[in-house]
Every structure is written in structure tokens, then in C-alpha cells.
Backbone as JSON Lines, residues from 0, in Angstrom:
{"i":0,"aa":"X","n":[23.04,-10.08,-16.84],"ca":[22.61,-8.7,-16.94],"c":[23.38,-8.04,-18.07]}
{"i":1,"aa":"X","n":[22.63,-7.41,-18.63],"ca":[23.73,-6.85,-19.77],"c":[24.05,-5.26,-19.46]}
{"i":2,"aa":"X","n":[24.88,-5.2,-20.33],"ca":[25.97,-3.72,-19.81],"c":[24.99,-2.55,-20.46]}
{"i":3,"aa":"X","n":[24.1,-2.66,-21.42],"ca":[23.19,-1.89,-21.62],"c":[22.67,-0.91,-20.98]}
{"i":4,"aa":"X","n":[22.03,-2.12,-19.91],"ca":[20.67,-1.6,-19.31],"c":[21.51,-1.47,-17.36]}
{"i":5,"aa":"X","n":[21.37,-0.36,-16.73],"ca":[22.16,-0.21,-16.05],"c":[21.42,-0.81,-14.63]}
{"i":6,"aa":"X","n":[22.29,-1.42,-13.31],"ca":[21.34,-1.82,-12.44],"c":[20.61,-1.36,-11.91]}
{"i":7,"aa":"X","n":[21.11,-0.08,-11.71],"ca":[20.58,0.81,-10.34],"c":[19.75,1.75,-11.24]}
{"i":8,"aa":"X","n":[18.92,2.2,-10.77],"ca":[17.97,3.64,-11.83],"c":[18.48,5.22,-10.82]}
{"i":9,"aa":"X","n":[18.05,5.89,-11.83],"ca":[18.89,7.47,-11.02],"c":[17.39,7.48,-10.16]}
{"i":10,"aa":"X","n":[18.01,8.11,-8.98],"ca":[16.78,9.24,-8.25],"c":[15.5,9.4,-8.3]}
{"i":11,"aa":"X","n":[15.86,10.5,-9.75],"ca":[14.6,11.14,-10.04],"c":[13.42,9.86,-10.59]}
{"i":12,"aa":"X","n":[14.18,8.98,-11.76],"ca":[13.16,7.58,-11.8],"c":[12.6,6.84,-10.71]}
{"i":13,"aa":"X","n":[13.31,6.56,-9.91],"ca":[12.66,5.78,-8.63],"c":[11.92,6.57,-7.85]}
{"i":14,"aa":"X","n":[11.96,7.77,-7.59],"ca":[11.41,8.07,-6.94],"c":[9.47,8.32,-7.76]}
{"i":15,"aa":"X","n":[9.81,8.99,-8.7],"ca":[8.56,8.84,-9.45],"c":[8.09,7.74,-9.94]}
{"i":16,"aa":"X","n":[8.53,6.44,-9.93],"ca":[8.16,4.92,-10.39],"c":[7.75,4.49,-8.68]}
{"i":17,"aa":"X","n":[8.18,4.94,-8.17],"ca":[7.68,4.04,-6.55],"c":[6.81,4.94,-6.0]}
{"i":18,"aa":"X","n":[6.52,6.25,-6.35],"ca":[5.42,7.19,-6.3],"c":[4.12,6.27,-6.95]}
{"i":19,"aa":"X","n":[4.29,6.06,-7.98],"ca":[3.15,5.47,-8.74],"c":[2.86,4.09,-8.58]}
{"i":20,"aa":"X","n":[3.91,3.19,-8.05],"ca":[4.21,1.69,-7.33],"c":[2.73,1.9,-6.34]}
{"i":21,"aa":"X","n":[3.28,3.2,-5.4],"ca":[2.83,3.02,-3.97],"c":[0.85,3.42,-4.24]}
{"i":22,"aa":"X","n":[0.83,3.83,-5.33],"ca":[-0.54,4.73,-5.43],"c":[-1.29,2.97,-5.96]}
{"i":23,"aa":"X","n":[-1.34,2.53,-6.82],"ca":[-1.72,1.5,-7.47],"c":[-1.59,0.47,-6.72]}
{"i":24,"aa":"X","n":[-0.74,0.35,-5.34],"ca":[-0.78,-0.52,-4.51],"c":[-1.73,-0.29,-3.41]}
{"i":25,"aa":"X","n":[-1.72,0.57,-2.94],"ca":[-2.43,1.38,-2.08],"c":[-4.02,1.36,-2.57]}
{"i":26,"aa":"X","n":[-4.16,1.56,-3.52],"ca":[-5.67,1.77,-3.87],"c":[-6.02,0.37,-4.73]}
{"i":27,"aa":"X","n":[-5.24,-0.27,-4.85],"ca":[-5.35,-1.5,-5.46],"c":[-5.78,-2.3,-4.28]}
{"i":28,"aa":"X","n":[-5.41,-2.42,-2.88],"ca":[-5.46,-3.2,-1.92],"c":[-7.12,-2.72,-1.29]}
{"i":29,"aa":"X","n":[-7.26,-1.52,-1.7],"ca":[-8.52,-1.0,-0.92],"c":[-9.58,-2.1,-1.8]}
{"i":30,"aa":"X","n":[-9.55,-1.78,-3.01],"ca":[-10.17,-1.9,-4.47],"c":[-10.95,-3.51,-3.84]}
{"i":31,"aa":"X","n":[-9.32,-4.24,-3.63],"ca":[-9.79,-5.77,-3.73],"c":[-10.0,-5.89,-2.22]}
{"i":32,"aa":"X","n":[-10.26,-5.41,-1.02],"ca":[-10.48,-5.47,0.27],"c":[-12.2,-5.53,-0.24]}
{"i":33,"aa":"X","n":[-12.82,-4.64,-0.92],"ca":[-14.14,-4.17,-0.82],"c":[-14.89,-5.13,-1.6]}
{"i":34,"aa":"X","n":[-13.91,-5.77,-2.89],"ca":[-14.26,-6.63,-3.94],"c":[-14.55,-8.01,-3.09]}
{"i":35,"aa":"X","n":[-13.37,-8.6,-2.75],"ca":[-13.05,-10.01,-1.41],"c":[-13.82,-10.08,-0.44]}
{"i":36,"aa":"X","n":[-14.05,-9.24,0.51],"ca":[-14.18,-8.99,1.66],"c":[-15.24,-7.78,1.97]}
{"i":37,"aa":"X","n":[-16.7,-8.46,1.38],"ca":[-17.86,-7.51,1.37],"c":[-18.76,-7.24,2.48]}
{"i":38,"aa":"X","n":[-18.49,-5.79,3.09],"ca":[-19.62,-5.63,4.26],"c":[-18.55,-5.07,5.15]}
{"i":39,"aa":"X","n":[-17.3,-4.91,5.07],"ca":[-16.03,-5.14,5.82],"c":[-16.19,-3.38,5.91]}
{"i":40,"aa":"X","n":[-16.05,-2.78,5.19],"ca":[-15.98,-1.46,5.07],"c":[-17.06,-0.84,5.67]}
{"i":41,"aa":"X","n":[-17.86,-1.63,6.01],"ca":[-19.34,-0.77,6.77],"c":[-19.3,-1.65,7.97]}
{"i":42,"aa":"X","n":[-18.23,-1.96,8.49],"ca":[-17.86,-2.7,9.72],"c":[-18.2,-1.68,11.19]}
{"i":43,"aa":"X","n":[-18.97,-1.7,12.19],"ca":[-18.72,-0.66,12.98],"c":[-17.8,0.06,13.39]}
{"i":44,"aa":"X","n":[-16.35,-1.18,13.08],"ca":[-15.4,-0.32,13.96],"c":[-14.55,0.28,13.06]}
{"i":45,"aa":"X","n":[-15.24,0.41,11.48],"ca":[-14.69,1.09,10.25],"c":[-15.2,2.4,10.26]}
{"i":46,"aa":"X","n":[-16.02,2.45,10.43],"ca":[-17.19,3.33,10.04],"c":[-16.98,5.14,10.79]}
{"i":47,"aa":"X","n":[-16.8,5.88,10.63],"ca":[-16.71,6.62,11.22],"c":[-17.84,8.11,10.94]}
{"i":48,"aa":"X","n":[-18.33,7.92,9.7],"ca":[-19.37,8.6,8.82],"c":[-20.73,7.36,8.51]}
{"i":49,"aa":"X","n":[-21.69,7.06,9.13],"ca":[-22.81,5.88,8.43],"c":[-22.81,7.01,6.9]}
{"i":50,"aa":"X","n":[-23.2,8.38,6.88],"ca":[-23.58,8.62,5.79],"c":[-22.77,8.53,4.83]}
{"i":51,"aa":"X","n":[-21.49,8.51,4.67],"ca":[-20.39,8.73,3.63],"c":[-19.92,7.35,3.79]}
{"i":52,"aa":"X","n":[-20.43,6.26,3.98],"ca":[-19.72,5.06,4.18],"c":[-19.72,4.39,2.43]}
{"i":53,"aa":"X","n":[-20.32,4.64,1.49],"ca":[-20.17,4.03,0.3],"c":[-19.31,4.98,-0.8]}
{"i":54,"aa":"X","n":[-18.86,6.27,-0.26],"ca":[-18.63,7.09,-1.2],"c":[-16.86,6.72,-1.53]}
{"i":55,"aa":"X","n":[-16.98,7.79,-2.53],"ca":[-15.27,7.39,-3.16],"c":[-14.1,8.31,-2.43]}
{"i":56,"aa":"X","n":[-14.8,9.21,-1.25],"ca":[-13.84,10.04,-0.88],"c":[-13.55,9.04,0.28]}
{"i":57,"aa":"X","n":[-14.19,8.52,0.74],"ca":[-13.58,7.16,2.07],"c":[-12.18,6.43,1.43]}
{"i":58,"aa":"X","n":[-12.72,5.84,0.3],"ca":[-11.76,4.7,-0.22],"c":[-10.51,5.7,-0.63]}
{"i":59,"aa":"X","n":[-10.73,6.8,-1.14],"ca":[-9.8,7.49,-1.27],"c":[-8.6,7.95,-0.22]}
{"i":60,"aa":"X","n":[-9.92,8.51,1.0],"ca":[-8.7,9.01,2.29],"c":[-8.14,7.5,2.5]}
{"i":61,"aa":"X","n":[-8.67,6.23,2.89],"ca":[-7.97,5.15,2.87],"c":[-6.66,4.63,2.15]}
{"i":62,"aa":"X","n":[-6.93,5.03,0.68],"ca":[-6.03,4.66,-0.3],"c":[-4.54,5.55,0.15]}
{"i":63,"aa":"X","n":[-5.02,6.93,0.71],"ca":[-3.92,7.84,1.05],"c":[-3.18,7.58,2.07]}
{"i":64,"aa":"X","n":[-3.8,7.01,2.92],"ca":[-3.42,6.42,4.24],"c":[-2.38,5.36,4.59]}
{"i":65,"aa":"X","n":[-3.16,4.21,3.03],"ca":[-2.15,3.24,3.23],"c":[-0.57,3.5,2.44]}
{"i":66,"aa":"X","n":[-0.69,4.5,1.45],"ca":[0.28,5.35,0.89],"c":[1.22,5.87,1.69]}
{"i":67,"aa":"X","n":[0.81,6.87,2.67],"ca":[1.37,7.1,3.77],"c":[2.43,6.06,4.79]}
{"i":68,"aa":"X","n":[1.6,5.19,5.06],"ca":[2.7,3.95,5.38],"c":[3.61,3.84,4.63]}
{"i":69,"aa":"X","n":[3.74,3.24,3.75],"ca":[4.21,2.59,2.23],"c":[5.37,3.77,2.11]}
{"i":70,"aa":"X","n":[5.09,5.03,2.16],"ca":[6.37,5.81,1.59],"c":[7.32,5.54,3.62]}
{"i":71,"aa":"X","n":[6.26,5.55,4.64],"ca":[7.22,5.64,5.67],"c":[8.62,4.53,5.09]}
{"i":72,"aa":"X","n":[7.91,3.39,4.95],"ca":[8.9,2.11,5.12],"c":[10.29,2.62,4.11]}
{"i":73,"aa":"X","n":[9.74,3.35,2.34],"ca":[10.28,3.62,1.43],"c":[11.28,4.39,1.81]}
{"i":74,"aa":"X","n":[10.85,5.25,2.34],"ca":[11.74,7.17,2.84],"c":[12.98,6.06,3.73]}
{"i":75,"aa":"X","n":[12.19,5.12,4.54],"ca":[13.82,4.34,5.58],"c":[14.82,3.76,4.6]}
{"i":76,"aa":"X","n":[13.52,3.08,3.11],"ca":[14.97,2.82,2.88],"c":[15.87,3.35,2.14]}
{"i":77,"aa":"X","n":[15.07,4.86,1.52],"ca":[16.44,5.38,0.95],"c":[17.36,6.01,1.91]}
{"i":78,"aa":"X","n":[17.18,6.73,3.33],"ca":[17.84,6.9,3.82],"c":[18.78,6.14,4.15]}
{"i":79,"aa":"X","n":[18.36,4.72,4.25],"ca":[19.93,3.86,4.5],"c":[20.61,3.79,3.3]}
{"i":80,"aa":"X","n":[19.9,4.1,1.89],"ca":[20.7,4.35,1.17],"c":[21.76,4.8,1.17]}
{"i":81,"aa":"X","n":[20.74,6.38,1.23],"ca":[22.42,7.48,1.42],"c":[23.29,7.96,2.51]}
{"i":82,"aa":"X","n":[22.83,7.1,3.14],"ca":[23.44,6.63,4.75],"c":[24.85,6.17,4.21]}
{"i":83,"aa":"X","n":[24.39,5.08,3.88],"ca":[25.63,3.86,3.8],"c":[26.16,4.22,2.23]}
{"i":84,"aa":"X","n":[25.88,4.9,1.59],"ca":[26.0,5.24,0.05],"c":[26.37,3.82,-0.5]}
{"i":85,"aa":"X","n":[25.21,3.16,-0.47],"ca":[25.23,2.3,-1.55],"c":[23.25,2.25,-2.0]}
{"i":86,"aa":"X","n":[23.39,2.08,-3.53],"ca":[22.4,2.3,-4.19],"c":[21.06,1.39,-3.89]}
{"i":87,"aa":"X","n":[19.85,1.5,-4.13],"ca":[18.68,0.37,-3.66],"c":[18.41,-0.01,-5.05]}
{"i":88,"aa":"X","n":[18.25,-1.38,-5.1],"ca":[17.84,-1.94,-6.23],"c":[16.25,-1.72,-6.59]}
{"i":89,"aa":"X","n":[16.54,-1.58,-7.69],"ca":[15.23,-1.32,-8.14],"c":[13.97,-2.42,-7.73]}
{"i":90,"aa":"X","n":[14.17,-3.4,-7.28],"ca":[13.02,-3.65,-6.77],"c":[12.6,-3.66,-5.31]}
{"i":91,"aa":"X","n":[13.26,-3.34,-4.44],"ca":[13.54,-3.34,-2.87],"c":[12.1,-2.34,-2.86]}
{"i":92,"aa":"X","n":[11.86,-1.21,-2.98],"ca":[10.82,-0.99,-2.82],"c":[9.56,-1.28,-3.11]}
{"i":93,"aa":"X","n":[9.58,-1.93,-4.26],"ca":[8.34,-2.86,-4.74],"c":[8.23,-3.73,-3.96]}
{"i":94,"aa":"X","n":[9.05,-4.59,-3.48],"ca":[9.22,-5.72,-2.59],"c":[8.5,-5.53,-0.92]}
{"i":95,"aa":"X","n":[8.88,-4.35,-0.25],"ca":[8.51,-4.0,0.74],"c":[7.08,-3.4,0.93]}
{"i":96,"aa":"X","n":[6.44,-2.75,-0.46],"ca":[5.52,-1.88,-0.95],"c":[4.29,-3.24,-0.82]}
{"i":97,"aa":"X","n":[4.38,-3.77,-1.6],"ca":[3.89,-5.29,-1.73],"c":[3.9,-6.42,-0.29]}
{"i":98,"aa":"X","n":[5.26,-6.61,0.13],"ca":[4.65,-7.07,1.19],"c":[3.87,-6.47,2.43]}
{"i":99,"aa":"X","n":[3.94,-5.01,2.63],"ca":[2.86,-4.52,3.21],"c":[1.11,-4.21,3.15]}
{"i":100,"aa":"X","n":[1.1,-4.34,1.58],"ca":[-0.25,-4.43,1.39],"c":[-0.83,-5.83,1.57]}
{"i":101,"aa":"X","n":[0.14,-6.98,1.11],"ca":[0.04,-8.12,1.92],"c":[-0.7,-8.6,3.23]}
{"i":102,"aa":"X","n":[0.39,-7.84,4.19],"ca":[0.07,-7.9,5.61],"c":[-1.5,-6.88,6.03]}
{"i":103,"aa":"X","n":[-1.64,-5.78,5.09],"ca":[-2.74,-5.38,5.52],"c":[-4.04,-6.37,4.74]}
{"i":104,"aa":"X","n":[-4.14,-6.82,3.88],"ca":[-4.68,-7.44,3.51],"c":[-5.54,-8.71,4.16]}
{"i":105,"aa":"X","n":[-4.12,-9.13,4.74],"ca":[-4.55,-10.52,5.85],"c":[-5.32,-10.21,6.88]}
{"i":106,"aa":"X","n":[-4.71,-9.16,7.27],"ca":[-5.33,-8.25,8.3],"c":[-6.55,-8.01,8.7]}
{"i":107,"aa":"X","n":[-6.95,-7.59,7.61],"ca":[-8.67,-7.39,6.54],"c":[-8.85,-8.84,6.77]}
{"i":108,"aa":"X","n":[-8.49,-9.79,6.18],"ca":[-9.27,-10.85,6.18],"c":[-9.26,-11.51,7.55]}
{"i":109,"aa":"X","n":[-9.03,-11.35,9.01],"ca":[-8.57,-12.03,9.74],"c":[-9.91,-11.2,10.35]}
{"i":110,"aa":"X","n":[-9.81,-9.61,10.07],"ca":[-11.11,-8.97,10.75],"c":[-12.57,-9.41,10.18]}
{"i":111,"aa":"X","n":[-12.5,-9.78,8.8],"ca":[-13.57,-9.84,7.9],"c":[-14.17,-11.48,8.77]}
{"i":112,"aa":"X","n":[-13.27,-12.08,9.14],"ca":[-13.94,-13.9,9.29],"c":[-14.46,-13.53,11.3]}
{"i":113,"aa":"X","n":[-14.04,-12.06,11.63],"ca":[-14.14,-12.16,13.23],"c":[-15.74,-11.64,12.9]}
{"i":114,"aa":"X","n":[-15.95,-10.92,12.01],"ca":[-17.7,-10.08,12.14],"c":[-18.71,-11.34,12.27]}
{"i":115,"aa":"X","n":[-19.61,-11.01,12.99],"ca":[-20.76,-11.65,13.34],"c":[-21.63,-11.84,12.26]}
{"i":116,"aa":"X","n":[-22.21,-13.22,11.93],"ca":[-22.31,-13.42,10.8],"c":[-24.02,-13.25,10.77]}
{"i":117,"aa":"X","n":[-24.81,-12.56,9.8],"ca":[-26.27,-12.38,10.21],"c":[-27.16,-13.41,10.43]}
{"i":118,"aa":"X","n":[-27.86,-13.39,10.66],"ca":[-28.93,-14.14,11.3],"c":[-30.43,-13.9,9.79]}
């Protein structure tokens, strides 16, 4: 590592770099759920609007949703940050950010192979 480039990033960077982590992950996971895993989103037990089921404000409240998670896990871990006052490496939240869209992902696909397949 060189003495340059410092390990830890201040605050205000991480917090606005894992702001934008969590948005691009979040709507990235919707993106390729709908791309992968077609018909999934007009699933009955998705569906909560038949009429608004193709529109961009769905994928959107979704995208916000899974955001929502994503900062829960984030917000824990800066609090153990400044709990324990020692700094989070800059990738710990990418890391956790990522493996949760992961797990929702599988998730999706575990529901996507249970739907009844047409006739």
C-alpha cells in the first residue's frame, strides 16, 4: 500500500460513495431479476397493482426498498464503527452491499424455478 493514497476514506466520501454503491446495486439487482428471471415480477404473490405491474414506478419503489435494507446492514456497520472507534475499510460496505443483493437474488431464483410452469 503506498503512503500516498490513505486506507481509510473520510466520512463525508463513504458515505456518498456507498450512497451511490447502494443505488446501482439495488436497482441493478431489480434490472437483472426482470432481465434473468422473466414473468417473476407479474408473479401473483408479486403483484399487488395487475395495472401498474410493467411500469417504472414498481421497479423503482422496489429498487428503494432493497436500498432500504442495504443502508440498514450499512448504518450497523458504521455504528460499530464509532462504537469501537476504529475506522471501516473501504470496502466492508461494498462487500456486505453485494452480498445481499446476492442473497436476494437467489432468492428470486429459488421463487422463479417454484412458479408453475404453463401449459
Amino acid at each position: 500500500m503506498s503512503l500516498l493514497t490513505p486506507q481509510y476514506l473520510p466520512w463525508t466520501t463513504m458515505i456518498a460513495r456507498d450512497f451511490m454503491l447502494s443505488t446501482v446495486l439495488a436497482f441493478g439487482e431489480r434490472v437483472a431479476e426482470r432481465l434473468f428471471l422473466p414473468g417473476l415480477h407479474r408473479a401473483a404473490s408479486r403483484v399487488v397493482d395487475p395495472a401498474r405491474v410493467d411500469d417504472l414506478s414498481v421497479l423503482v419503489s422496489h429498487s428503494i426498498a432493497l436500498m432500504i435494507l442495504i443502508w440498514m446492514f450499512v448504518l450497523g456497520l458504521y455504528t460499530i464503527s464509532i462504537v469501537t472507534k476504529r475506522p471501516i475499510k473501504p470496502y466492508a460496505t461494498a462487500v456486505v452491499g453485494g452480498g445481499l443483493m446476492i442473497i436476494v437474488f437467489i432468492g428470486s431464483t429459488a421463487e422463479w424455478f417454484a412458479l408453475p410452469t404453463p401449459n
